[in-house]
N, C-alpha and C positions, 0 to 999 in steps of 0.2 A: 677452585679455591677462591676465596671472597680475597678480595685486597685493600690493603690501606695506602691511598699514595699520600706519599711526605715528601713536601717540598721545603729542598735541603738535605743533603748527605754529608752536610761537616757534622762538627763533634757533638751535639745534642741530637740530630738526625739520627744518625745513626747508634751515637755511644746510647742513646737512650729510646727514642723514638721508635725504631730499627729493630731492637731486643724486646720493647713490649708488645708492637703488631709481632710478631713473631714467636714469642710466647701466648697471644692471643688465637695463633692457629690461623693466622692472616699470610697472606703474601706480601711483601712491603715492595712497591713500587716509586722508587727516590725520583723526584723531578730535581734535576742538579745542574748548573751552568758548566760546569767544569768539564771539558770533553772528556779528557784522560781516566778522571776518575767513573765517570757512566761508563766507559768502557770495559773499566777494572773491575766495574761492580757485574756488570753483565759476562764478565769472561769468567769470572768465579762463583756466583750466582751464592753467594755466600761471602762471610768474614767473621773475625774473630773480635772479641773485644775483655777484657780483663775487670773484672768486677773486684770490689776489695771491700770487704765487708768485716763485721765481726767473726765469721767464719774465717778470715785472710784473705789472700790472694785466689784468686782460680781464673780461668778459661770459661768463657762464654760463648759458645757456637751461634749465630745468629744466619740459617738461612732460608730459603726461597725470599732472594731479593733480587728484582734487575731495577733497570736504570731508565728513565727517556731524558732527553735533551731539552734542557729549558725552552731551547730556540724551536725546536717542533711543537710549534703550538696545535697541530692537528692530534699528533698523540697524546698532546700531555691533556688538551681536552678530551679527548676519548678515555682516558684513564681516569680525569676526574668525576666523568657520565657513568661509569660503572663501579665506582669505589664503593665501598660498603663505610670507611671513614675516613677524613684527611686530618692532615698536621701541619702546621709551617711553623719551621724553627729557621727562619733566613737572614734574620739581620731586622733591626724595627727600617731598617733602610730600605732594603730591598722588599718589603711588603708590598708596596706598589706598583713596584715591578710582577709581584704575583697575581695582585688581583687579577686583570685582564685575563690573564691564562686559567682562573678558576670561576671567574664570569663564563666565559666560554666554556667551560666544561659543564656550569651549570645549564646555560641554556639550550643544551646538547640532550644533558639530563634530563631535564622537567618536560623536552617535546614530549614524552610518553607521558600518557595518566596513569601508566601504571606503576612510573616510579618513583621510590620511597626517599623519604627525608635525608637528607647528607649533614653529620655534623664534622667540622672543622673545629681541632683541636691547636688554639692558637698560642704556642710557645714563644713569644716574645717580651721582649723587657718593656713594655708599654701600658702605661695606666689606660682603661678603659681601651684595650688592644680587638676587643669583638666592635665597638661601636664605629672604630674608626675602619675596621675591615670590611663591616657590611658598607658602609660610606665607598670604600674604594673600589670594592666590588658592585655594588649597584652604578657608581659612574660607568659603568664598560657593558650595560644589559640596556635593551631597550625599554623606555618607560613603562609600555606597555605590559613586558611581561616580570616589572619589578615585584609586582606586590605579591604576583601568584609563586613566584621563586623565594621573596623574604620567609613565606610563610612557611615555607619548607626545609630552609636553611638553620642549622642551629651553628652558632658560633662559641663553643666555650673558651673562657679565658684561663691559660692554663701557669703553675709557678714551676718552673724544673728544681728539683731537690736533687741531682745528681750531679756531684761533680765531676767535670772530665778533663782532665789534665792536659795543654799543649802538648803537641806533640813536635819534637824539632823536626828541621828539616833534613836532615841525617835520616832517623828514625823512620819518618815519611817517602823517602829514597828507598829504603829499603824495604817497607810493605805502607802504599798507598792506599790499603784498608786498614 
C-alpha cells in the first residue's frame, strides 16, 4: 500500500490530513514528537473522529495509520524516501525542526534515478509557507545535490477549511485519539 507520511498527529494531522490520505486509499504514517500518542497511534492502528456537516453529526473511521518518533530520524527518513506524498501541519514554529528530518528523507530518496517526484502538502499559517520550506530544507542537503533534489520536490501551499474543535484534557484522558 502507497503512504503518505504527515508530520504532525495533533488536531489538523489527524482530524483532517489523517481522514483524506485515508480516504485516498493511502496508509498515513504520522511523524509525531509526542511519545505516548505514536504509541496509541500504533497500538490501534486506527481512530475515530466526528465529522458535523449539513448531513449532522456522524462517526468517521479513519485507518491503516502507524506512528514513527520524531527523534528517529533514520525511520522518519526512510518513510519520507518511499512516500508516495507528504503534509506538515506542525506549528509555523516547529517547521524548522522538520525540515532537517525531510532533507534527509529526501536525499535518501533521490539516491535512486528511478525515483519519482515527492510533493509536500504544507499546512501552515504562513504567507509564502513553500518558499520559506524549500529555504529551510535546502539548508540541511548538500550543495551539490540541491538543485538536482529542488527539481523534484514540489511544495504546495495549502488553506485548511476544517474546523476542529479543542479537545480538553478530560476528554483527551479518556481516548488520546
Amino acid at each position: 500500500m502507497a503512504t503518505a507520511v504527515q508530520f504532525g498527529a495533533g488536531n489538523i494531522g489527524r482530524g483532517f490530513l489523517g481522514e483524506l490520505f485515508y480516504r485516498s486509499g493511502l496508509e498515513t504514517v504520522f511523524i509525531e514528537i509526542n511519545e505516548e500518542l505514536v504509541q496509541v497511534l500504533n497500538q490501534a492502528g486506527r481512530y475515530e473522529i466526528e465529522i458535523r456537516d449539513d448531513a449532522g453529526n456522524y462517526p468517521a473511521l479513519v485507518e491503516n495509520v502507524r506512528a514513527v518518533l520524531a527523534t528517529n530520524e533514520n525511520a522518519v527518513a526512510e518513510e519520507a524516501a518511499r512516500a508516495k506524498i507528504a503534509a506538515t501541519a506542525v506549528g509555523v514554529a516547529a517547521l524548522s525542526q522538520v525540515a532537517p528530518l525531510i532533507a534527509k528523507g529526501l536525499i535518501r530518496r533521490f539516491a535512486s534515478p528511478e525515483a519519482k517526484a515527492l510533493n509536500i502538502i504544507i499546512c501552515e499559517n504562513l504567507l509564502h509557507s513553500a518558499d520559506y520550506m524549500r529555504k529551510e530544507i535546502s539548508k540541511h542537503m548538500p550543495e551539490k545535490l540541491r538543485s538536482h533534489i529542488n527539481k523534484r520536490l514540489g511544495l504546495s501551499e495549502a488553506v485548511v477549511s476544517r474546523m476542529v474543535p479543542l479537545v480538553t484534557e478530560e476528554e483527551r484522558r479518556q481516548n488520546p485519539l
